[in-house]
N, C-alpha and C positions, 0 to 999 in steps of 0.2 A: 695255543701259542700266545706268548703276553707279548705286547705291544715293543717297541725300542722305546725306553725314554724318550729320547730327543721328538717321536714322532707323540707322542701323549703330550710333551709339552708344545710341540706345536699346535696340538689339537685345541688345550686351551685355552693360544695365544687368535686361533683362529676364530671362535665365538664368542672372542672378544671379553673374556672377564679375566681377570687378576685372577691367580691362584692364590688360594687360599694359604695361610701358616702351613697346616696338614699337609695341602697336595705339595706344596712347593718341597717342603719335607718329604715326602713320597718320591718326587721328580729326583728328587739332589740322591737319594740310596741307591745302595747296589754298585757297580762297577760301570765307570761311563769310557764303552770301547768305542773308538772310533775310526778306528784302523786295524786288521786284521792282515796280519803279516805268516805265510806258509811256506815254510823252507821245507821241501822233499829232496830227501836225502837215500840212497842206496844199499837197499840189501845185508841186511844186519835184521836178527831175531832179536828179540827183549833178554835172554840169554847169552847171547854172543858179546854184547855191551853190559848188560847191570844183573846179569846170572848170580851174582857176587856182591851184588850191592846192598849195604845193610836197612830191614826191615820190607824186603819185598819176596814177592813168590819166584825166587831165585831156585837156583841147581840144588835138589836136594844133596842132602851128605850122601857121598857112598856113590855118586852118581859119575859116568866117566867124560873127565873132559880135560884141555889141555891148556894153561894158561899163556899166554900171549906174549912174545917176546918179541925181540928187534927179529930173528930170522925167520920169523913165520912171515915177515913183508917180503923177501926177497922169494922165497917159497910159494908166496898167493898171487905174488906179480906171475910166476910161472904155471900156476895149476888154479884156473878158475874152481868156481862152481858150478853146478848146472841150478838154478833158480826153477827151471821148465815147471809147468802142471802137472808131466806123471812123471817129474821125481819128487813132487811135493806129496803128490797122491802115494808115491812107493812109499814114503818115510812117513805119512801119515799112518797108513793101513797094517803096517809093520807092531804097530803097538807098542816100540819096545825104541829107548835110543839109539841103538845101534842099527836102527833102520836107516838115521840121516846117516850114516857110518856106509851103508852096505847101497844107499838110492846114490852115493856119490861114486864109490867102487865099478858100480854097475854100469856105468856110465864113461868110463876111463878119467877120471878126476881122485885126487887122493883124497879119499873118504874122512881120513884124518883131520882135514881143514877144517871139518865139516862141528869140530868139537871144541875148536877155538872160544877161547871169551876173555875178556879185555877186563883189568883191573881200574883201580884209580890211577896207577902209576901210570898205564899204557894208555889213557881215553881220561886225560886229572881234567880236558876242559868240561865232558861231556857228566862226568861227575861233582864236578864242582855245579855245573849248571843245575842237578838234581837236589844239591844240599843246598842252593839259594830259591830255588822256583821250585815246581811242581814234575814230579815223574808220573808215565802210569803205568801199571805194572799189573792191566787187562785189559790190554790194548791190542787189536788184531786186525791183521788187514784181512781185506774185505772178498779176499779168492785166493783160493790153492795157486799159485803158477807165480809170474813173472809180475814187470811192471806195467805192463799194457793193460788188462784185467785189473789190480787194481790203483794204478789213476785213473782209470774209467769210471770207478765206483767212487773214487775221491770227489771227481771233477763233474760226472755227471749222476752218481746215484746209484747206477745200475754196470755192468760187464756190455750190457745191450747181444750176449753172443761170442766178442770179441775179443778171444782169450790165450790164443798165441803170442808171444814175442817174435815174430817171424814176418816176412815179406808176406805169407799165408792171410795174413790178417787186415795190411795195406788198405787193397780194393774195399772192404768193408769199412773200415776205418773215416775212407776219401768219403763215403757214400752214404754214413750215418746221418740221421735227420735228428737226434735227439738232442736236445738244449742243452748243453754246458750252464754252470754255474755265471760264464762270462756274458752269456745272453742273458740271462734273469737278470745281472747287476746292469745290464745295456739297458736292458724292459725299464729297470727301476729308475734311471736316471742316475747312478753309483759309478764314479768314476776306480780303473781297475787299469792294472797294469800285469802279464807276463814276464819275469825278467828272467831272460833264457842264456847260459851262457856259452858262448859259440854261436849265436844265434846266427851269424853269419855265414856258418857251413852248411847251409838248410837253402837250398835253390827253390823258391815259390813256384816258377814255374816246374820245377820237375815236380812238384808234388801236386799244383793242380791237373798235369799232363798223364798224372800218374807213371811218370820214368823209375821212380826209386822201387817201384812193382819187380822192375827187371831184376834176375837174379845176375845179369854183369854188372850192378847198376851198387855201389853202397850206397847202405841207408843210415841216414843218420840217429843213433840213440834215441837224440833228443824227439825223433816221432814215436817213441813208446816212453819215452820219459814225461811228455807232454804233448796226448793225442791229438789236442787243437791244432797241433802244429801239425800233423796231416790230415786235416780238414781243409779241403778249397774252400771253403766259405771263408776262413779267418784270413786269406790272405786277397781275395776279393773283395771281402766289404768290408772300405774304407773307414767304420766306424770300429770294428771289430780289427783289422789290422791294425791300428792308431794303440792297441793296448800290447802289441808285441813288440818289445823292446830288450836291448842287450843286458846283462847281468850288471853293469856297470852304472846305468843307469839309477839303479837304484843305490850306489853310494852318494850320486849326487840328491837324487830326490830326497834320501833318509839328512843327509845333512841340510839341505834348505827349508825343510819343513814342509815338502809337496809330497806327500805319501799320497794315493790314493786310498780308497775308502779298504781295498782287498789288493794286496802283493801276494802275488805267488812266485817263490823264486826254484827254479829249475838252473844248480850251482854247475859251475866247472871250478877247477877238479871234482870231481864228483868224490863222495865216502865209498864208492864199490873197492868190495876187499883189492880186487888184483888192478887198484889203482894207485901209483907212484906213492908209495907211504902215506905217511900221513897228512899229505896238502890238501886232502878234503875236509881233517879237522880244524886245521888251521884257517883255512877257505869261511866255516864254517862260523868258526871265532869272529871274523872280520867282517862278516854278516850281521851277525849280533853286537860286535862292538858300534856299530853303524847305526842299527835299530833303537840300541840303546841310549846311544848319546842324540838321536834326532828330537827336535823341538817338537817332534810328534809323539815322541816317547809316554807323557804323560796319559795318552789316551790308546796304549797298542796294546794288543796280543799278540805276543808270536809262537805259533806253534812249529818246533820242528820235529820231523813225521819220518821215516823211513820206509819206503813204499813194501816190499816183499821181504821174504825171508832170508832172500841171496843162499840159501842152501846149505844154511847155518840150523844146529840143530836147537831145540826148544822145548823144554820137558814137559810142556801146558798142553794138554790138547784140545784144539779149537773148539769152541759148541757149534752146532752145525750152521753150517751155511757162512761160515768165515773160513781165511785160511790161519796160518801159525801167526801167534805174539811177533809184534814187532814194536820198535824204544817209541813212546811220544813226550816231549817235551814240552811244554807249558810255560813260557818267560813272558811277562808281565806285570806292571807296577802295581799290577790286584790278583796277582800270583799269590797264591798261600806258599810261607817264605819254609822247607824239606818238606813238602809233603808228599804223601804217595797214596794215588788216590786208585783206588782198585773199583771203582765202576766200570761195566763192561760196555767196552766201546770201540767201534770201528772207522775206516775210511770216512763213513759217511755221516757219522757223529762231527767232525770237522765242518764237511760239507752244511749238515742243517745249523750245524751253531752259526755259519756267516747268512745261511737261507733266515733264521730266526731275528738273528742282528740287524738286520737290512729290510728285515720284512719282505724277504722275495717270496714271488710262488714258489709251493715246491715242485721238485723235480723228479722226485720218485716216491711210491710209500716206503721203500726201504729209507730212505734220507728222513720225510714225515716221523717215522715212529722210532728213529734210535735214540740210545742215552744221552744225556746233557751234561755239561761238565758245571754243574752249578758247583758241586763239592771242590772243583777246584780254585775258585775266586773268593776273594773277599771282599767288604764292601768298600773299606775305604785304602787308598791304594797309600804304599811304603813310599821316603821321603826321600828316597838316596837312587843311585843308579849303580845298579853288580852285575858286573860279567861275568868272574869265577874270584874261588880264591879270595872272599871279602875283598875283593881291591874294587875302591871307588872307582867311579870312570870320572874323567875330566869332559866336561861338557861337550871340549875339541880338542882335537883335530878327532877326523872321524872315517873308517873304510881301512884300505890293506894297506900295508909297511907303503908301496909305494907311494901310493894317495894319500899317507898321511906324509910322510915328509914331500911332495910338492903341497900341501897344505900350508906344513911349517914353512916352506921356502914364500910360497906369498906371505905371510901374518909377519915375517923380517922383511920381509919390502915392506909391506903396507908401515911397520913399526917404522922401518929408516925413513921413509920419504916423511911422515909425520914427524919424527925427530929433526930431520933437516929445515919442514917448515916451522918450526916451534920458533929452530935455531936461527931461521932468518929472522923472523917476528922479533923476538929479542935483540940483535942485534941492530933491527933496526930507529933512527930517530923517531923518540916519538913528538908529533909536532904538539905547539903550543896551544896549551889551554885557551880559548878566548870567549867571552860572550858571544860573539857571530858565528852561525854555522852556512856554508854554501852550499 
């Protein structure tokens, strides 16, 4: 594993000699990340979203599926998916596409949703994002089943076992000893922040008490969307609960220029199909409008990741010990500007590229030996700032419709009151020149 720049040239500045022409030139190449930013997003195949999209290993011709219109939301609001392990296992083993057709049937779910896929017109952000930054289009999460299994393998490397989406899985979950990503960055001295949205419906004490066990008891998503969050240790130790913080928070951090070193953002609305249209893509925009316009910009990555296959079908079939293709997104000012980068890579290709960045121990040898997304950076980073749709951004106002007009609503105060004081200035005498000052 090669060194962080920043840590080489500190190494230099520490034995005390000038870098040389060469090394100073060696220090300055390559991509200087300094903030790594992970939106996990819900339950969409690499098919279901960019099946369709030009020059990737998309839905062959001939092949059957059903293009995405307005009344398939009113439809998926009504008839989930099952996401489960052995309907990922049915539709795997099936060999054929109309196994995700027949693992949803089976199940009492309309098998039908299961063929759904989203053009430019239906998902023009998430496409647009692909023809300005990087797609990958051999991208797979990291276990057959739900979200629980693989943000496991995201956030700590490995499943550790714990691979139900169910209360079943809770008591292990509370009980787990295995390091998160958010320890290593603790170890290293790397400031890091959680921004969970709803974080507020999450009772610490029912999860250290272990109450959310009870089957009278709801449990909240967000402990399979983000296992730390039923971990008692993250809300005991004061230093590790100090990185748990609301979704909201990081519109303020992204616009003052206080990112932490790693944002993982855990969104509401979330992107799950049989969620209120499309407020997750939107949700999602306003995330990246954010990322993009912060004074931290020049130095981010943001990857957005879509955790499982939400029970969408995917004509790729996994190489072993992965589950189904799922979208990954790449936005960054050392983004290679449409490209589509087909190295094989999983959950935990994420996970070592921040282990690499930061120089953390690692945490698994699955995390240790997966692919690198070197193929998707370039050395010197683009001059401008795109969200979609070639439209520049404007440096400000920054975050969702709301938070940006109470933005615009201060920047006309701040402007009037500076107008008023201009206008008193002006107006008033100004006294006479004299040689004596008192």
């Amino acid at each position: 594993m090669s060194l962080p720049k920043k840590v080489l040239a500190m190494g230099v500045l520490l034995i005390g000699l000038a870098p040389s022409s060469a090394q100073a030139e060696e220090l300055q190449t390559g991509p200087v990340i300094e903030h790594v930013i992970i939106i996990v997003e819900q339950n969409h195949t690499f098919d279901s979203y960019f099946g369709t999209y030009p020059g990737v290993n998309g839905i062959p011709d001939g092949a059957t599926s059903i293009l995405y219109d307005g009344s398939v939301v009113a439809e998926a609001g009504q008839n989930n998916l099952s996401n489960g392990r052995l309907a990922a296992l049915d539709a795997h083993q099936s060999g054929a596409m109309d196994g995700f057709v027949s693992a949803q049937d089976e199940r009492g779910f309309n098998g039908e949703l299961a063929l759904v896929t989203r053009g430019r017109e239906s998902a023009p952000v998430l496409w647009d994002l692909a023809d300005e930054y990087v797609l990958f289009d051999n991208y797979y999460s990291s276990a057959f089943g739900g979200s629980l299994a693989n943000t496991l393998h995201l956030f700590t490397g490995d499943d550790h076992g714990v691979t139900a989406d169910s209360k079943d899985s809770l008591p292990a979950l509370r009980t787990l000893e295995a390091p998160t990503v958010f320890d290593r960055l603790t170890d290293a001295g790397e400031d890091w922040k959680l921004y969970v949205g709803r974080l507020d419906e999450i009772d610490p004490e029912a999860v250290i008490a272990g109450e959310y066990d009870r089957l009278d008891t709801t449990t909240p998503s967000a402990l399979y969307w983000a296992p730390m969050l039923g971990m008692p240790r993250f809300w005991t130790d004061p230093e590790l609960r100090s990185g748990l913080v609301d979704q909201e928070s990081f519109y303020r951090d992204a616009s003052s220029g206080s990112l932490p070193s790693v944002s993982v953002i855990i969104p509401q609305p979330t992107d799950h199909p049989a969620g209120a249209g499309d407020q997750g893509l939107t949700r999602l925009q306003s995330l990246l409008n954010a990322a993009i316009k912060s004074p931290n910009w020049d130095t981010t990555a943001v990857f957005v990741v879509w955790d499982d296959w939400g029970g969408f079908q995917d004509h790729v079939a996994p190489p072993t010990g992965f589950g189904f293709r799922v979208p990954l997104l790449l936005i960054s000012p050392y983004a290679r500007t449409g490209y589509v980068s087909s190295t094989e890579l999983d959950h935990t290709s994420i996970l070592n590229f921040v282990v690499d960045q930061f120089d953390l121990e690692s945490l698994t040898a699955n995390q240790a030996s997966s692919n690198t997304f070197d193929d998707a950076f370039t050395d010197q980073p683009r001059d401008d700032r795109r969200l979609a749709t070639n439209v520049l951004l404007d440096p400000t106002p920054v975050g969702t419709l709301r938070q940006n007009q109470t933005t615009a609503v201060l920047y006309l105060v701040a402007f009037g009151i500076g107008t008023i004081a201009l206008l008193a200035l002006w107006r008033r005498p100004l006294p006479l020149l004299t040689g004596d000052s008192e």
